[in-house]
PARO-255260 format. One record per atom (N, C-alpha, C, CB): x, y, z. Coordinates in steps of 0.05 Angstrom, whole numbers, plus 32768, in hexadecimal, padded with zeros to 4 digits. Glycine has a CB too. Example, Ala and Ser with C-alpha at 12.3 -4.5 7.8 and 13.67 -1.06 7.14 Angstrom:
2
81087F8E809C80F67FA6809C81087FBE809C80E27FA780B581017FD3808E81117FEB808F81028001809D811A7FF48072
//
This chain:
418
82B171D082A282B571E382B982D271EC82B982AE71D582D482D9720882B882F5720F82BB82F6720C82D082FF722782B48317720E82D3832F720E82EF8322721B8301834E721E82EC831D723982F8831C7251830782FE724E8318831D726C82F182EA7238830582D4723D831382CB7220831C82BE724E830282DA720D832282E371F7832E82F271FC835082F771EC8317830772148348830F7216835982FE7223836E8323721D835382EA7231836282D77245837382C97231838282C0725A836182BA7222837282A8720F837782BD7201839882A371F8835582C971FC839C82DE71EB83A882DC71F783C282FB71EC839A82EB721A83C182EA722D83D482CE722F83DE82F5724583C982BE723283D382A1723683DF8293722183FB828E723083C382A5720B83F7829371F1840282A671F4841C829471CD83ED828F71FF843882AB7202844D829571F1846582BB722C8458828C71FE8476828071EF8485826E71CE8495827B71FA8482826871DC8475825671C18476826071AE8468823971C4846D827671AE8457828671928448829B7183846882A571A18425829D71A1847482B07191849182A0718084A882BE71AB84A58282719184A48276718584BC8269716084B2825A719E84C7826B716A849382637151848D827D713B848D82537154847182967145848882AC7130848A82A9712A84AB82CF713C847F82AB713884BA82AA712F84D78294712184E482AD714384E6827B711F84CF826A710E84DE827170F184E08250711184D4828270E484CB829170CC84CA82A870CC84DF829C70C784AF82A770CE84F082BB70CE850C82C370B7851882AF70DA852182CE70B0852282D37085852D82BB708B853882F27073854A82A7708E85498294708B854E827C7086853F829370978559827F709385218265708E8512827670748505825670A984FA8293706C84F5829C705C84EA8294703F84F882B6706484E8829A703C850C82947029852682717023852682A0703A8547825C7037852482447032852B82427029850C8231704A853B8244703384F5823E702784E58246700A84DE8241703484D7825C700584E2826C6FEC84E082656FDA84F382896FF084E382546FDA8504824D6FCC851882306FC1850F824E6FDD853382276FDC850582076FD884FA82066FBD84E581FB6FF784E8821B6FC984D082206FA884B982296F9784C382336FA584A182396F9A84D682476F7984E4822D6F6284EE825D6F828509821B6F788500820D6F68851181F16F6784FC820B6F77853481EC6F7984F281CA6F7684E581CC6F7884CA81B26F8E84ED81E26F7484BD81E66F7484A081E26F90848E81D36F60849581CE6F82847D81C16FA2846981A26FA9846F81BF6F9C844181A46FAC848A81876FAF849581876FC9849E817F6F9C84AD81996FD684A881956FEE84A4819E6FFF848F819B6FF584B681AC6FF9847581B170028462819F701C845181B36FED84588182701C8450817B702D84578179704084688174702A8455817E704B8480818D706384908198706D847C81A2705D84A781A9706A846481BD7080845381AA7094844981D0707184368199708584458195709C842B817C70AD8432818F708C840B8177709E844C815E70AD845E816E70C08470814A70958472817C70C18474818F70CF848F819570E2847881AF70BC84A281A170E6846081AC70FF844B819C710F845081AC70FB842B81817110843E8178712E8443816A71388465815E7134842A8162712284738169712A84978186714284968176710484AE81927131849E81AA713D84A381B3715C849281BD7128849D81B67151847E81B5716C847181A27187847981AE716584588187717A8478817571918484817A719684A28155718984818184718E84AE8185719884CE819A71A984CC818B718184E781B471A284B081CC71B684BC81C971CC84A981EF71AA84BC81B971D0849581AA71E48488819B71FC849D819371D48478818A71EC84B38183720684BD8194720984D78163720984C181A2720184E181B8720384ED81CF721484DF81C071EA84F281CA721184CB81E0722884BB81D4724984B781E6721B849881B1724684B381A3725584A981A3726884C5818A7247849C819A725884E4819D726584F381B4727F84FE8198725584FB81D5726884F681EA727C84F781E9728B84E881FF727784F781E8728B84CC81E772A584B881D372B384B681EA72A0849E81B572AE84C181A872C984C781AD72D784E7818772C484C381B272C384FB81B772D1851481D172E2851E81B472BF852481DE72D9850A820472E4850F820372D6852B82107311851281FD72C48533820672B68548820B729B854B81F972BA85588215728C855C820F7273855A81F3726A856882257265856581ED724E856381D07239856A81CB7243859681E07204856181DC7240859A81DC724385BD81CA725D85C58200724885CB81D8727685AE81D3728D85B381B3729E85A681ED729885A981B2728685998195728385858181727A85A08198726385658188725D85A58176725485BF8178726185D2817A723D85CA8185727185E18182728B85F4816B729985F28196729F85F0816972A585D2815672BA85CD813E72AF85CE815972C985B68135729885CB811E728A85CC8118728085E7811F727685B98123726F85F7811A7259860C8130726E86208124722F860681247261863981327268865C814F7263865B81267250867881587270866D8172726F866B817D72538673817D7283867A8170724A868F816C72348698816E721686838153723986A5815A721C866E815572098658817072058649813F72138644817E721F86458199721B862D81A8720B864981AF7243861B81AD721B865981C37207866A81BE71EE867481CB7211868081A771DD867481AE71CC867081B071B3865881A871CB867F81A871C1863E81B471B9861F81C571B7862081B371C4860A81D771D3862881F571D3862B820C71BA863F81F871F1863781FB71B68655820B7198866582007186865C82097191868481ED7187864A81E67169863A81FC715F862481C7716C862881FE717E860A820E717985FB822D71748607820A718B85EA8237717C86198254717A86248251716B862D8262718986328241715A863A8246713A86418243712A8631823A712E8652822E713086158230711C8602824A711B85EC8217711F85F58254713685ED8273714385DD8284713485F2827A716E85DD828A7138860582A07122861E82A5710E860E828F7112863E828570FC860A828770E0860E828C70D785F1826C70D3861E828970EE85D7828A70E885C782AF70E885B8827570F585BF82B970F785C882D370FF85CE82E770ED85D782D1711085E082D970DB85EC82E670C985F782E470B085E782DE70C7861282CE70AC85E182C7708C85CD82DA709385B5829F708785BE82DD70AD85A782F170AB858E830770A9859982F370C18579831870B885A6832F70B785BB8334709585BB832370C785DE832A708785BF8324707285CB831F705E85B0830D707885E0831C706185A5831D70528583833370568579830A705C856A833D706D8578835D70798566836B7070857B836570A0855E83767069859B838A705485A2837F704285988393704E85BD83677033859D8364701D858C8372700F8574835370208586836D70278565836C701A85448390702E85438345702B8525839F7037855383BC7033855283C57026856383CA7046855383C37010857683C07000858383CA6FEA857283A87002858D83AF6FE3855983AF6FC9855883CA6FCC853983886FB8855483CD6FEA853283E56FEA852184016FE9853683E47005850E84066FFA854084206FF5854884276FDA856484297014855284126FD9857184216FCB8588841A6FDD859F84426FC6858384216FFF85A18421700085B88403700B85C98439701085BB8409701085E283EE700485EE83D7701B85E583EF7001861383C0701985EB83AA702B85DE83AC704485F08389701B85DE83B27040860E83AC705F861883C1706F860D83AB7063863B83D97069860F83E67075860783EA708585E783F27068860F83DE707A85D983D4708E85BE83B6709685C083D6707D859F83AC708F85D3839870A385E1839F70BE85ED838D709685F683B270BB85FA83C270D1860B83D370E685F383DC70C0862383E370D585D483F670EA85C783DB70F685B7841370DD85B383C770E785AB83AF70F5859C839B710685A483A270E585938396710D85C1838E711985D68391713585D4839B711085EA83B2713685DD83CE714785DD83D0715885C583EA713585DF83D8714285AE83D87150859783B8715D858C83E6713C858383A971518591838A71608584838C717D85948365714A85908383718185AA8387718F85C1839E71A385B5838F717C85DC83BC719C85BA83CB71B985A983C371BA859283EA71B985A483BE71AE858683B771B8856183A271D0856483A47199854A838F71C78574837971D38571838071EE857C836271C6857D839271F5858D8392720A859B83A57216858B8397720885B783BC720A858383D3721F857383D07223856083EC721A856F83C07211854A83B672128535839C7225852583B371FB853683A272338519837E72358512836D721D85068379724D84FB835B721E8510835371FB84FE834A71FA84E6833B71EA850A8347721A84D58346720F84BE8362720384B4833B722484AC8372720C84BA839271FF84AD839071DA84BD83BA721A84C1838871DC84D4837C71BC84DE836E71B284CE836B71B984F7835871AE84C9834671A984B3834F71A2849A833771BB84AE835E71B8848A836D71B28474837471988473838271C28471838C719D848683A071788483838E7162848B83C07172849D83807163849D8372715384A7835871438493836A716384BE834B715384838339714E847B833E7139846E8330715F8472835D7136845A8369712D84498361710B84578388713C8445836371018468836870E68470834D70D9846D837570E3848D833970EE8471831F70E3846C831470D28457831370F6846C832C70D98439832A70CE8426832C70B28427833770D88418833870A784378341708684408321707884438356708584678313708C845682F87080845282EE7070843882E77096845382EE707E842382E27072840C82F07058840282E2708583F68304704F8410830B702C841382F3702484118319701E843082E0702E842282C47018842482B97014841282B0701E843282B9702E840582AC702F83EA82AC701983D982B5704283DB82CF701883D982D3700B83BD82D86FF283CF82EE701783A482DC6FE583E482D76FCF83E782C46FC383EA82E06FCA83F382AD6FCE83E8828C6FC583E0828F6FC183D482756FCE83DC82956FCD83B382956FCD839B829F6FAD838A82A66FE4839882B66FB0839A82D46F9B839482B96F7E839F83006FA383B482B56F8083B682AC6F6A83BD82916F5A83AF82A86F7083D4827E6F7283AD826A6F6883A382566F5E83B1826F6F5B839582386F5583A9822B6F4083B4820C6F45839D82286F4583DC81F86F3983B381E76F4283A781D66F5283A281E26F3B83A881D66F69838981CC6F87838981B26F8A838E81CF6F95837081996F7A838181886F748385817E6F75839F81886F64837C81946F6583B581836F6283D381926F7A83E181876F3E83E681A46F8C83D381B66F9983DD81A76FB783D081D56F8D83D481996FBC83BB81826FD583BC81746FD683CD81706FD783A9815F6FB683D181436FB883DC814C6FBB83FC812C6F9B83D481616FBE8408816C6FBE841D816D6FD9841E81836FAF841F81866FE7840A81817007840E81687019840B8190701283FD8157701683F48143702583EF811E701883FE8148702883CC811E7002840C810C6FF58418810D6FFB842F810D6FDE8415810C70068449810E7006846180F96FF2846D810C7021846981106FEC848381066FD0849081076FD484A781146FB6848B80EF6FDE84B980F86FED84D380F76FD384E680E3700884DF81066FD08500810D6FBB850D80EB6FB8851A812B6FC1852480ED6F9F851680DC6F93852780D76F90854480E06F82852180B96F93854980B96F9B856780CC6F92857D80A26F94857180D36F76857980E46F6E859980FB6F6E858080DB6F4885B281026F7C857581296F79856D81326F8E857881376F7A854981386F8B8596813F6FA1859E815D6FAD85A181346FA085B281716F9E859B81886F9D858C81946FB1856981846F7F858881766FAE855F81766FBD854C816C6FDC8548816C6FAF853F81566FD78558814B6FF9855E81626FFD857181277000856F81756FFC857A81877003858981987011857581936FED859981A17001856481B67009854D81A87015853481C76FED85448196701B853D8181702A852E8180704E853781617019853581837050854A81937067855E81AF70708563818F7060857481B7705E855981D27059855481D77077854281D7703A854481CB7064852B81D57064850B81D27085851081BC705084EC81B67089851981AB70A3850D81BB70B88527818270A3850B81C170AF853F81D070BF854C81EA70C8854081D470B4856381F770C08530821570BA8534821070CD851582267092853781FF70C8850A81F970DD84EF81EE70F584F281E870D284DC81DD70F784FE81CB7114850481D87119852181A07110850681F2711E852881F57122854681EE714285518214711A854E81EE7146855F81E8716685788206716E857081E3715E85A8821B716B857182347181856C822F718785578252717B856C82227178853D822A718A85228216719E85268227717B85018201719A853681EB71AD852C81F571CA853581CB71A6853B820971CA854B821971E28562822B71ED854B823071D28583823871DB853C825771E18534824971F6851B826E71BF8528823B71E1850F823371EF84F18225720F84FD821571D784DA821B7212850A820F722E8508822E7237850A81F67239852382447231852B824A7246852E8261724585168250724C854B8265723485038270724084F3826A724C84DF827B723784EF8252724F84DF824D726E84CE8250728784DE822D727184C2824F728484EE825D729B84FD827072A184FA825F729B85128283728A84F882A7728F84F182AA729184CF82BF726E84FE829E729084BE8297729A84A7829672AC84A0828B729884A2828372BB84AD827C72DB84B5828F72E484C5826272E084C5829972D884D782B872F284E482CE72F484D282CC72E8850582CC72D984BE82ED72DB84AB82E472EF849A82FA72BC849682CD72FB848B82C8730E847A82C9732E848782AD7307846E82CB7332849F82D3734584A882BA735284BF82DB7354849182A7733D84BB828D734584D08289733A84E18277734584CA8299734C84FF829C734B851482887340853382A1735F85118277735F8529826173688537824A734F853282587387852D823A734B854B821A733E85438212734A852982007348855C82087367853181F97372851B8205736D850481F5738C851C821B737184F78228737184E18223735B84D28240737484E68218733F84DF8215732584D481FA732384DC8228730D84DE81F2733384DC81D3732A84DA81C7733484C081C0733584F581B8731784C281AB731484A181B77300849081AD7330848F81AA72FA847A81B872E8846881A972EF844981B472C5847381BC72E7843581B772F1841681B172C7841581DE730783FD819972CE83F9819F72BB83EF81AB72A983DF819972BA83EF81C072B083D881DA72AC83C881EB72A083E081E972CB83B881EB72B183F58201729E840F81F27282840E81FF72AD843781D4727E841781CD726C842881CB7257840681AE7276844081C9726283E981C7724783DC81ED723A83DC81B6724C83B681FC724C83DC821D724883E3821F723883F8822D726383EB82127237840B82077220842781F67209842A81F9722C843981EB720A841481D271F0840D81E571E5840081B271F683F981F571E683E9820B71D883D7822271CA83ED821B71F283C1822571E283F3823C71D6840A823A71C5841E824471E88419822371C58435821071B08437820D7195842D81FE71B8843181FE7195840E81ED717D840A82017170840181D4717D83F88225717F83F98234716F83F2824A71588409823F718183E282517163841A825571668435824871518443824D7180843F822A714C84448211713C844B8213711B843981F37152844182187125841D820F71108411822A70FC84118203711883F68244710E840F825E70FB840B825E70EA8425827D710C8408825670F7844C825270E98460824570CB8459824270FA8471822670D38454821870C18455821870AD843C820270CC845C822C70AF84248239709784188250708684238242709E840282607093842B826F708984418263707A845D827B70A084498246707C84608237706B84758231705D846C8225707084838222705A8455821870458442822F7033843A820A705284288249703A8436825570258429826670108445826D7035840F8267701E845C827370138473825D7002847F827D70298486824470078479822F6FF28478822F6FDD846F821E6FF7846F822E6FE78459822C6FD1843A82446FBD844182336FE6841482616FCC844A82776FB8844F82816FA9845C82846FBB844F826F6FB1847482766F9D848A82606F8A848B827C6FAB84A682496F8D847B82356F7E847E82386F63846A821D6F8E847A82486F6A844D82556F51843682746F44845282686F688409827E6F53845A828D6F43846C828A6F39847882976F458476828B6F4A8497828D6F3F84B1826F6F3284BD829A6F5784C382506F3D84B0823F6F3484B3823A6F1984A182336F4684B282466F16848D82406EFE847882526EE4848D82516F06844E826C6EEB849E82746EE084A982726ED484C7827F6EE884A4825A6EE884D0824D6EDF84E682636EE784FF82466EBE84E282746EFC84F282816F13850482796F27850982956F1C84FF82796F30852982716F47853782876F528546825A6F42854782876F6E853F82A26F828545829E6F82856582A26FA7853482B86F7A857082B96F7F858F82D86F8F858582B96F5E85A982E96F8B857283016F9C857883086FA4856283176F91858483166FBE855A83236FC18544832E6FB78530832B6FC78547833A6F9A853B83436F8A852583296F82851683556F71853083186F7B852582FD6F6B851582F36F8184FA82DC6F66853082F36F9E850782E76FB284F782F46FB384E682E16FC9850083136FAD84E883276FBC84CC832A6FA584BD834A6FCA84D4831B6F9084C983186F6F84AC83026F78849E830D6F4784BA82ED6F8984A782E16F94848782EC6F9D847182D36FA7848683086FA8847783146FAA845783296F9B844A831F6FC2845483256F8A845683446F6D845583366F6C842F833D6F3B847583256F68842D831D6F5E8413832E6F7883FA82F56F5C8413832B6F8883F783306F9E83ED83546FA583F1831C6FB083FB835B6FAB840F836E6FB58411838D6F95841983646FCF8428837E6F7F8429838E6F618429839C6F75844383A76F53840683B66F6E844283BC6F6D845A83C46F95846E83D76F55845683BA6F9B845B83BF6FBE846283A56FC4846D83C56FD4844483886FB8846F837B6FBD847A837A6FC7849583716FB18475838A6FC084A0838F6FCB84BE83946FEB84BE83AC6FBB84CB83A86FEC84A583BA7006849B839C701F849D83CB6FFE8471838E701B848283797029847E836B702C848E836E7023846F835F701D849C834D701784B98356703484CD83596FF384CC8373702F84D0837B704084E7837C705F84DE8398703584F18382706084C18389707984B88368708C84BF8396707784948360707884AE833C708784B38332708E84CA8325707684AC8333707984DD832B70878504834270988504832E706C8529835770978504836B70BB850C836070C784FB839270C28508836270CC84E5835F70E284D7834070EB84D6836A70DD84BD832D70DE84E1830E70E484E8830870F384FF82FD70CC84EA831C70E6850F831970E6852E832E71018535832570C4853E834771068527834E7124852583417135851D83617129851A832E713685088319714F85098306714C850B8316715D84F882F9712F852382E5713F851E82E87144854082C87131850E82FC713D855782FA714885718301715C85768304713D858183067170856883087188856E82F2719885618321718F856882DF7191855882BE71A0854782B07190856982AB7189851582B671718572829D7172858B82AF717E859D828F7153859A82C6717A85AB82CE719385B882C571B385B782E4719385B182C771B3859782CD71D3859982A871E0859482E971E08579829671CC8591827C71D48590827771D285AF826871C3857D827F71C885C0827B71CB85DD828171E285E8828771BA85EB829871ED85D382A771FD85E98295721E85D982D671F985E78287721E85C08277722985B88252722A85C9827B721C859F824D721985D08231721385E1823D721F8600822671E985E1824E721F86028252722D862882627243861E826872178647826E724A860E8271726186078263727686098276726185F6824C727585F48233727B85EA821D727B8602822C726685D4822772758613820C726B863682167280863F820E72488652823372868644823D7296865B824672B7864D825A7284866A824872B18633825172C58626827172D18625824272D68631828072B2862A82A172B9861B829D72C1860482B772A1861682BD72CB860582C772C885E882CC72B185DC82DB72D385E582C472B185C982CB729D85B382CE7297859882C2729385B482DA7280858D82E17281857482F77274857082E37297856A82F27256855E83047242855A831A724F854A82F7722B854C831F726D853D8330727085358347728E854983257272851783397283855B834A72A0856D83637290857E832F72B5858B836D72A8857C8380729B858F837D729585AD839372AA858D838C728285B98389727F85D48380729C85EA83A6727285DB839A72AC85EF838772C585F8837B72D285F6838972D185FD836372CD85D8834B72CE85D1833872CC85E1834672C185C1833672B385EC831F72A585ED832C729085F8830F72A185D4833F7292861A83477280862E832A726C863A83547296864783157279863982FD7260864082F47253862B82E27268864D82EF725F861B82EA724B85FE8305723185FB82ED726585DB8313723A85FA8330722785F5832E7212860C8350723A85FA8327721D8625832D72108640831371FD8639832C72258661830371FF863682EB71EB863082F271D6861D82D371F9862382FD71E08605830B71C485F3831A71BC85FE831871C685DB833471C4860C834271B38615834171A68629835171B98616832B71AE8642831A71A58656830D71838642830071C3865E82FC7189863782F27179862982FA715B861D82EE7186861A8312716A860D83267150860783367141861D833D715A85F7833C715586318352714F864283357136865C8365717886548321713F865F830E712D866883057112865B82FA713B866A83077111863982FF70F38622832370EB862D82F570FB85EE833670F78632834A70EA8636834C70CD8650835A7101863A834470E18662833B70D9867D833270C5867D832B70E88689831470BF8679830470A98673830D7095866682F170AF8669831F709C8656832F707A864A833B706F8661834C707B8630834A707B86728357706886858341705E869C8371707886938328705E86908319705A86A1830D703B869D8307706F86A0831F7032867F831D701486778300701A866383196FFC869782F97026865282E6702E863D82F27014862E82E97051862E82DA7009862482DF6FFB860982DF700585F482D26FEB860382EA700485DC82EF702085D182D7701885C0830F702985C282CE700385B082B86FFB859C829E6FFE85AB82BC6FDD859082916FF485C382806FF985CF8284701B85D482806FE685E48294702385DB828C704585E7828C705585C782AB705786038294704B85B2828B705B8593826F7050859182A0705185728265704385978251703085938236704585AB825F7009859E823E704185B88225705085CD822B706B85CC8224704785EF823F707A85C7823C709085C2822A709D85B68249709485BC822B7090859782147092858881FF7092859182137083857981F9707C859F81D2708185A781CF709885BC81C1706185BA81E1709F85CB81DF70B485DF81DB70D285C3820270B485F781EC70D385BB81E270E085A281C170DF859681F470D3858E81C270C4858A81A170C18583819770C68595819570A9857B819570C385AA818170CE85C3817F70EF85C6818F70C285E3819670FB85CB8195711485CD8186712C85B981AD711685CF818C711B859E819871308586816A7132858781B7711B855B815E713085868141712D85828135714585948136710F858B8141714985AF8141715F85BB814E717B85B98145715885CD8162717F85A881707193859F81657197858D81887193859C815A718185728149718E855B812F719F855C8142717B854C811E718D85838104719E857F810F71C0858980E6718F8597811C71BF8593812771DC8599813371ED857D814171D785B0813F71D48572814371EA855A813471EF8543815871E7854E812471DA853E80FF71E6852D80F77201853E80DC71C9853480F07201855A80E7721E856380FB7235855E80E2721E8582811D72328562811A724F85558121724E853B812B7266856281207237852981247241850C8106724D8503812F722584F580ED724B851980DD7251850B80D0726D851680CE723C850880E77275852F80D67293853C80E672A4852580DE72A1856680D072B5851F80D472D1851280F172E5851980BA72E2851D80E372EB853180F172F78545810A72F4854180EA72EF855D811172E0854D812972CF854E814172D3853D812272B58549812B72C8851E813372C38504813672DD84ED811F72B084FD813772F385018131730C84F68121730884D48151731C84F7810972FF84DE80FD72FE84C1810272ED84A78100731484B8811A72DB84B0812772CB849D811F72B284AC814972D18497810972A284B980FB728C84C38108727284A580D1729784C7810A725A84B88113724A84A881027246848E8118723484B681027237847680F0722E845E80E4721E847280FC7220844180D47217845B80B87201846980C371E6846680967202845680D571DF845180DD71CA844A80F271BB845B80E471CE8432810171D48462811071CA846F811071C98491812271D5846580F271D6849080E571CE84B480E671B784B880C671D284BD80CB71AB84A180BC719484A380D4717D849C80A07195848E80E27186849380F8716884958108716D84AD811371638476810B717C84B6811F717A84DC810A717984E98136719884EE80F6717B84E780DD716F84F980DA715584F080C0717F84F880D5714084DA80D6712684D080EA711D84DE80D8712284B38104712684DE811C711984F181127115850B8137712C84F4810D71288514810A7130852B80FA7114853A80FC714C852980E77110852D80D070FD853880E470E7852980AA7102852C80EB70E2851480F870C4850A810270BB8521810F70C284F3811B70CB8527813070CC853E812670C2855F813970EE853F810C70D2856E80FC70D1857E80E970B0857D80EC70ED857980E170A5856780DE7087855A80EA707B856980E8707F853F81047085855D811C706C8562811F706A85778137706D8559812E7079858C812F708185A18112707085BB812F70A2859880FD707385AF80E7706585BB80E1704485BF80D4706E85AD80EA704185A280EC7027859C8107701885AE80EE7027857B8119702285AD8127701D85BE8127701785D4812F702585BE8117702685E4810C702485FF80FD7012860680FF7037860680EE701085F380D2700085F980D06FEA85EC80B9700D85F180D46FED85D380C96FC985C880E46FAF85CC80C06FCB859A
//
């Protein structure tokens, strides 16, 4: 492969490689790491069952923005009551709040347990600083630097690797699914977890509307002007996507896999950051703390401004601001005021005495709970005509966000009940 078409390859991958770095957020890092602490390699399959899920939900979530020239909010308008979007819309901004506040609330944590000083208070400078970045910044230049720390993640990787165990019980674990047993109700809990914190309701908001912002950087303004899609864009979006999708969900698999040869082989269960950042003592010795912390900031800086700024996209889109994560402030004063509303509220709630591992931890299932009701809404309009100006989702990629849909709805049940 030449430079020139290496480098293309590179440029091409925008949306969906971000939405997939941000699905690893202290909130999914924490739910996964919790999942191996406490139940080992029992849910180890979730990886590779959650890939093409996930992928297919932000496929037609993408498909929707690039044939509608709009975002997902403005899609569900044209279909359901008005009544119906608004209250999706206070569902997702209370589940974005709380998801806001639980990362908020991990990053003092996990700089907390590096420097010494107290957790609200780097709750309060990471807050502050997310919040101006986002506003003075355009966030693709955010994103850029940011993305970079994500790389720390793959510690896990290779401290699986380094560690070892047994492969044998460590396949039939991944590729065997072992669904929890009726009264483990502990596990269908974190079974909701897993799949909340991976398939969540902001990416499904963010990814459309950033094909929207896709379409305004090429010079097309207007609705009409972005309506429609070639199929050369949308396979440039499946790549971008399944790559995006699949690097996430190895990165779940190996934070599984690692805390389950550790802290689960040890008959440790994460109540604090220190416990979580001894999954990489083996690998990294006494810098584990180091890595630990870099990964929640640098996860937790991009990905609170995509649930912020998909909130501030879903009431945007209800009331009909202006908007657009790359405008400036007197752009789009209510769009902005909603992110920073948003953050400035996950701020709030820490001093409200949040545990920071428990609130990454239930966030997630508030997620798994939610995200099952935003999909049946979004099977109906990936599949109205109308809607879809004639570009109605594939079949393939129905019937697998409908398979989620009900997996997800499972879990969620099981939870309740058994």
């Amino acid at each position: 492969m030449s430079r020139k078409t290496l480098g293309n390859f590179f440029r091409s991958l925008g949306p969906g490689l971000i939405t997939g770095a941000a699905d690893d957020d202290p909130s999914g890092i924490t739910t996964y790491s919790i999942a191996g602490a406490r139940h080992g390699a029992a849910l180890l399959w979730t990886a590779w069952l959650t890939w093409p899920m996930m992928a297919a939900v932000q496929l037609v979530c993408a498909r929707i923005g690039m044939v509608t020239g709009q975002g997902l909010t403005a899609a569900l308008r044209r279909k359901f009551p008005g009544s119906v979007v608004r209250v999706l819309a206070l569902l997702l901004l209370f589940a974005n709040t709380l998801n806001v506040a639980a990362d908020l609330a991990g990053m003092g944590d996990a700089a907390n347990m590096l420097t010494g000083a107290p957790a609200l208070i780097w709750v309060f400078v990471f807050g502050v600083a997310i919040a101006g970045g986002a506003i003075r910044l355009r966030y693709v230049v955010f994103e850029r630097v940011l993305k970079w720390l994500t790389l720390v993640l793959f510690a896990y990787v290779v401290d699986a690797l380094y560690i070892g165990g047994e492969w044998s019980r460590i396949l039939t674990a991944t590729f065997v699914p072992s669904f929890p047993s009726l009264r483990d109700h502990a596990l269908w809990t974190a079974l909701v977890a897993v799949l909340g914190t991976t398939i969540s309701p902001y990416l499904f908001f963010w990814q459309t509307s950033q094909e929207v912002e896709e379409e305004k950087a090429l010079g097309r303004r207007t609705t009409e002007e972005r309506h429609g899609m070639t199929a050369d864009a949308f396979a440039v979006r499946t790549r971008d996507v399944g790559i995006g999708t699949f690097f996430s969900n190895l990165v779940m698999f190996f934070i599984i896999l690692t805390t389950a040869l550790t802290l689960h082989a040890h008959g440790v269960s994460i109540e604090t950051s220190r416990q979580a950042a001894e999954a990489l003592r083996p690998l990294a010795g006494p810098l584990a703390a180091l890595l630990y912390t870099l990964g929640i900031i640098g996860t937790g800086a991009l990905a609170i401004p995509i649930m912020s700024g998909s909130a501030a996209y879903v009431l945007a889109e209800t009331f009909d601001w202006h908007q657009g994560i790359d405008e400036r402030l007197r752009g789009a004063p209510a769009f902005y005021g909603v992110m920073t509303a948003s953050i400035a509220l996950g701020m709030v709630l820490n001093f409200a005495g949040l545990n920071p591992i428990k609130a990454m931890y239930w966030t997630a299932v508030v997620n798994g709970l939610l995200a099952p009701i935003v999909l049946i809404a979004i099977l109906m309009v990936a599949a109205d005509r109308r809607v879809m100006r004639d570009q109605p989702s594939t079949a393939w990629q129905w019937w697998a966000v409908a398979v989620t849909a009900v997996v997800m709805t499972v879990a969620a049940v099981g939870m309740f009940v058994l």
